[in-house]
C-alpha positions as CSV (number, residue, x, y, z in Angstrom):
1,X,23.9,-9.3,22.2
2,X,21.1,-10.5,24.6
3,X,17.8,-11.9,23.1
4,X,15.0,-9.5,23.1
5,X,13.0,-10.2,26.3
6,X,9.6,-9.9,27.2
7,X,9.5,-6.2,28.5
8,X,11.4,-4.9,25.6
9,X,8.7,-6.6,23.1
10,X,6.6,-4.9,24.7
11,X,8.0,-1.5,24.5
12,X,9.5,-1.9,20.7
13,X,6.0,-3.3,19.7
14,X,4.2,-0.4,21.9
15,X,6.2,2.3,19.9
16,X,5.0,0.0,16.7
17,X,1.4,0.6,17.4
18,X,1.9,4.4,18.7
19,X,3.5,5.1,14.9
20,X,1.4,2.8,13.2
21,X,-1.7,1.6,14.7
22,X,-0.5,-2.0,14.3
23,X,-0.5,-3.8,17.1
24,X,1.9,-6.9,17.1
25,X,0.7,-10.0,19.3
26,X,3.1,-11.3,21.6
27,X,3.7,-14.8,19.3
28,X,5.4,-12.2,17.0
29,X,8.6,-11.8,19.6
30,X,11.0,-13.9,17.8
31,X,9.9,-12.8,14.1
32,X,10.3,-8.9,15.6
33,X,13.4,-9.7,17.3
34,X,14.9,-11.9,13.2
35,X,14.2,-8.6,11.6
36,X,15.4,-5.9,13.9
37,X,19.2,-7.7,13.9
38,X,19.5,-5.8,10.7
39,X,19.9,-3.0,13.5
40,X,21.3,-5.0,16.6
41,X,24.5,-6.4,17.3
42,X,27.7,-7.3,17.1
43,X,29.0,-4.5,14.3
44,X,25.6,-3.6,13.7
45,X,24.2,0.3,14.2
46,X,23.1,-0.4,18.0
47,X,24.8,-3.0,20.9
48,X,21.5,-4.1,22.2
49,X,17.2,-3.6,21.9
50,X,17.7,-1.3,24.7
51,X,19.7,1.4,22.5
52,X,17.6,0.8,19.8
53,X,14.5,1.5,21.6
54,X,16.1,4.7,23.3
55,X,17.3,5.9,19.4
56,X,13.9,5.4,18.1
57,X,12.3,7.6,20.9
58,X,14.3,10.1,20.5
59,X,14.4,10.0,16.4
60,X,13.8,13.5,15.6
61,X,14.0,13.0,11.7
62,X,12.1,10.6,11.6
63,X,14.9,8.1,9.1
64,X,15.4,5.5,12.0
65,X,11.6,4.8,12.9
66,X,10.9,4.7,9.0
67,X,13.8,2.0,9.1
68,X,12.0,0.4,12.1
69,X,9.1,-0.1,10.3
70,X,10.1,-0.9,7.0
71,X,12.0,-3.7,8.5
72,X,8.7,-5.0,10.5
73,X,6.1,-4.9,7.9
74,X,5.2,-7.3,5.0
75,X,6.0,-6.1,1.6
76,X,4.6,-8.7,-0.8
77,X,3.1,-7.6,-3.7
78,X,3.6,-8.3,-7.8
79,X,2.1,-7.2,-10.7
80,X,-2.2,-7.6,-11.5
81,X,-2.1,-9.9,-8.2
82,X,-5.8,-10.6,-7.7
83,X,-6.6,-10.0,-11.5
84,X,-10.5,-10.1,-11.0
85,X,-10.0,-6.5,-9.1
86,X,-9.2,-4.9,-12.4
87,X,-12.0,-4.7,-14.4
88,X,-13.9,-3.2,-12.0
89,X,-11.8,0.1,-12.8
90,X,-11.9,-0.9,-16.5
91,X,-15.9,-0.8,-16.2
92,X,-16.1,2.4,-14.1
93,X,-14.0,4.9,-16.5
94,X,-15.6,3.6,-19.9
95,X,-19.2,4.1,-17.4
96,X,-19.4,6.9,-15.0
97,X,-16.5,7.5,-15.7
98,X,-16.3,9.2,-18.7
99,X,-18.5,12.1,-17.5
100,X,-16.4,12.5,-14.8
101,X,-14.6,16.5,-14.3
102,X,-11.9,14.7,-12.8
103,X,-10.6,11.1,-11.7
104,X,-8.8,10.0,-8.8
105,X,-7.7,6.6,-7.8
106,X,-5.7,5.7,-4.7
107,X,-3.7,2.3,-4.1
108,X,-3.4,2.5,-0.6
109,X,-0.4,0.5,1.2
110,X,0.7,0.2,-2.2
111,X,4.3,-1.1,-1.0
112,X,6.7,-1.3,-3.5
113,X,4.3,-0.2,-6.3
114,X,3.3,-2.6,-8.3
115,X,0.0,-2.8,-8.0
116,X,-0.4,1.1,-8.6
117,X,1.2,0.4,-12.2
118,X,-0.8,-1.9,-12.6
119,X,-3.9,0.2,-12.4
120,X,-2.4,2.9,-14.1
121,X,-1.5,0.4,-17.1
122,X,-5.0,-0.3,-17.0
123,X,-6.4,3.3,-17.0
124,X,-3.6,3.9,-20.2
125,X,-5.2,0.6,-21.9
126,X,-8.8,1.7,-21.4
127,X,-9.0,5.4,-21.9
128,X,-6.9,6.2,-25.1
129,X,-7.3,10.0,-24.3
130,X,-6.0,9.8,-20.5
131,X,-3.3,12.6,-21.4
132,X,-6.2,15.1,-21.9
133,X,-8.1,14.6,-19.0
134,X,-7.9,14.9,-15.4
135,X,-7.2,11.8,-13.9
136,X,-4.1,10.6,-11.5
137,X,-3.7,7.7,-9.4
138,X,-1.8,8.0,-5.8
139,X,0.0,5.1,-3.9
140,X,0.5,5.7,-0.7
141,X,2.5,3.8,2.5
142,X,4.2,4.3,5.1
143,X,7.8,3.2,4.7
144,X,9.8,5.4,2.9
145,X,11.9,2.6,1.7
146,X,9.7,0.9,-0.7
147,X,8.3,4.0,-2.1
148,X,11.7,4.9,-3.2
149,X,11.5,1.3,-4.9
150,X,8.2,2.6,-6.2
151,X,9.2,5.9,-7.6
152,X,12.3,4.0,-9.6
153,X,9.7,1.9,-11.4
154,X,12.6,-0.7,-11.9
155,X,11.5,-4.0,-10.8
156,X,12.9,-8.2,-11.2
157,X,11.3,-10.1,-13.7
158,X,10.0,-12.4,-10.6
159,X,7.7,-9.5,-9.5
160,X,5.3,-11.1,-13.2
161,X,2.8,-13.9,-12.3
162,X,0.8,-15.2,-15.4
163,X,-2.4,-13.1,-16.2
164,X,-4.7,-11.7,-17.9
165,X,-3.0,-8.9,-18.7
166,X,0.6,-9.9,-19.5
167,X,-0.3,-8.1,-22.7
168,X,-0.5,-4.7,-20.9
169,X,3.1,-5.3,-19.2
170,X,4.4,-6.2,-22.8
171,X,3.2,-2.8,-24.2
172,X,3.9,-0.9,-21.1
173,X,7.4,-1.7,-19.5
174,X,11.0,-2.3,-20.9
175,X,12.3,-5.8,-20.6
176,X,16.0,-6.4,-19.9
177,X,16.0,-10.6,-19.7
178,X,19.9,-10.6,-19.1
179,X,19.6,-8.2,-16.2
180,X,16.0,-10.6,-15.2
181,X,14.7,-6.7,-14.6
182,X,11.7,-4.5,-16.1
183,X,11.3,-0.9,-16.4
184,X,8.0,0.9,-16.1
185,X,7.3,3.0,-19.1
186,X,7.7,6.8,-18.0
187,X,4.0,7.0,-20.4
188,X,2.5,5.0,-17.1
189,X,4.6,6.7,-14.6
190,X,2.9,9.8,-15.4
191,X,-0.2,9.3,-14.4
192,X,1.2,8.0,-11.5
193,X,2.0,10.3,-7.7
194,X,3.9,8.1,-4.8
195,X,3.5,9.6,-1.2
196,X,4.3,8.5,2.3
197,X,1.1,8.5,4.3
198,X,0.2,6.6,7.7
199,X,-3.5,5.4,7.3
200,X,-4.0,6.5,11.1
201,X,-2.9,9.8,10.4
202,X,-5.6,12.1,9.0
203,X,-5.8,12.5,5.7
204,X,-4.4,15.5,2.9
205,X,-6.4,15.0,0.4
206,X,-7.8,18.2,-1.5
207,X,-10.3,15.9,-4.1
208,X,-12.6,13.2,-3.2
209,X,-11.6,9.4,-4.6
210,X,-13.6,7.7,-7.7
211,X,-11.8,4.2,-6.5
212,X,-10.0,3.2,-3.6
213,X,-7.7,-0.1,-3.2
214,X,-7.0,-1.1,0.1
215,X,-6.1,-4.5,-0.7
216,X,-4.7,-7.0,2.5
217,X,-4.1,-3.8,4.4
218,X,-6.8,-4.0,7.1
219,X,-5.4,-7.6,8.1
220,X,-2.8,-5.7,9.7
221,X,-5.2,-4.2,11.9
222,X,-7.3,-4.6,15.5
223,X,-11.1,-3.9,15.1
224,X,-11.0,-0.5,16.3
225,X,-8.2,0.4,14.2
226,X,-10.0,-1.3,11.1
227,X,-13.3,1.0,11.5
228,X,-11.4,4.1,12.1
229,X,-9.2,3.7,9.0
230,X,-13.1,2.9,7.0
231,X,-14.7,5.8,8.0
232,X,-11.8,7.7,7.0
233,X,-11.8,6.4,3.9
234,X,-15.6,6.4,3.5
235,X,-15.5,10.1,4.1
236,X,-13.1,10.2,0.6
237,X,-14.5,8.5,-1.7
238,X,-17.3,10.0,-4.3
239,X,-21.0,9.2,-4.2
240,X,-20.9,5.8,-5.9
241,X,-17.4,6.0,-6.2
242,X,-15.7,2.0,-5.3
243,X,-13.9,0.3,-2.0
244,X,-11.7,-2.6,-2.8
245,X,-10.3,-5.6,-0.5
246,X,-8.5,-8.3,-1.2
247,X,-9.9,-11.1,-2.2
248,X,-10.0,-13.5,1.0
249,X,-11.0,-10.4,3.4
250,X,-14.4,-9.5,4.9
251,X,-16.1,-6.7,6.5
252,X,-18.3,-8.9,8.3
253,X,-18.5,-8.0,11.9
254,X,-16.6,-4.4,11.1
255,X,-19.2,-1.7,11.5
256,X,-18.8,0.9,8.4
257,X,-21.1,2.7,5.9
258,X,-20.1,1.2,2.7
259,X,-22.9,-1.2,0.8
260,X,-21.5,-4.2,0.0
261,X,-21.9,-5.3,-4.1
262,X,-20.2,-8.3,-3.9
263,X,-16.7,-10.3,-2.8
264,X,-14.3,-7.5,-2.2
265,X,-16.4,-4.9,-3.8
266,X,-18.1,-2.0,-1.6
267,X,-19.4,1.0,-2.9
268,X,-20.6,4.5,-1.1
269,X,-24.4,5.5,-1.4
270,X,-25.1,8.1,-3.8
């Protein structure tokens, strides 16, 4: 198998951007061309880059460029990472919440779901009549592949960091310490909807969002890319209702609508 060379970067990273709207600099070459030999060579699906790239254009199903791009994006996540994000949602349902016809929250790029559960754990915890109301949370990405991970709810015991809320995970999910796995509790998986869905694509949504994550999502992104997926998501969100980031990203320099409360924290006008 040849090593990937400059013009095929180029054209394997073009087709990244063209499904995505990520746009991989050129110091990424040898990390693209690591992951992809999952796919390329010697007894692997495809003899060279060249026949992988040709496959991928001509994917009609659309199985092999979900492959392609589960392989070439960044999956970590565990359970109530970034802690201080939580009481935020904790604070809003007990608040405006309450009076509220109907609830949304969306944990955008939520990758293997974990941090979806983790709201919806929260949600359970906070509002003791959650079965009688409407309220759902959605987790959304755009590999296929760790939304079936998601949808299982069956995760290793290293996906727990210590936290506030190790109490919630305790009450929550099943423990197996022989297997070193946990099982989401199907009482949290109900209020919970996985879907695939590419940020730059336009958006289904029938009911506006009280709270949206998008947590170390936007990193990913050029600035043109970054202000497009904002107003997109500005134009979901309630009156009032809450943006998240993660922790160590700013908006500075990003032209959106949001008003910004504090680190990480945006909100829309009312």
């Amino acid at each position: 198998m040849s090593a990937l060379s400059p013009s095929m970067f180029t054209r394997l990273s073009g087709l990244f951007y063209e499904i995505t709207g990520i746009r991989l600099k050129e110091y990424k070459r040898y990390l693209l061309e690591y992951r992809l030999m999952r796919l390329v060579g010697p007894d692997r699906r495809f003899s060279s880059f060249e026949e992988l790239y040709e496959a991928l254009r001509e994917d009609h199903t659309g199985e092999l460029r979900g492959l392609f791009v589960h392989l070439l994006t960044t999956n970590y996540t565990y359970f109530f990472r970034e802690s201080l994000h939580f009481p935020v949602v904790r604070e809003y349902l007990q608040g405006r919440g309450r009076e509220e016809p109907y609830v949304r929250i969306w944990s955008a790029g939520c990758a293997t779901g974990e941090e979806t559960y983790s709201i919806a754990m929260v949600v359970r915890d906070a509002l003791p009549d959650v079965d009688a109301r409407d309220l759902k949370i959605l987790g959304t990405d755009i590999s296929p592949e760790v939304l079936y991970v998601a949808h299982a709810g069956v995760y290793p015991l290293r996906k727990i960091q210590s936290s506030p809320y190790d109490h919630l995970l305790a009450r929550y999910c099943r423990f197996d310490e022989r297997e070193g796995i946990l099982e989401v509790k199907d009482e949290v998986k109900r209020l919970v909807t996985f879907r695939r869905l590419n940020l730059m694509d336009p958006y289904p949504f029938r009911r506006m969002f009280d709270v949206v994550f998008l947590r170390n999502v936007l990193i990913y992104f050029d600035l043109p890319e970054k202000e497009r997926i904002l107003s997109k998501v500005y134009d979901v969100v309630k009156p009032e209702g809450y943006l998240i980031l993660g922790l160590s990203e700013s908006l500075v320099g990003v032209r959106h609508r949001f008003l910004h409360l504090k680190a990480s924290i945006y909100t829309k006008r009312g």
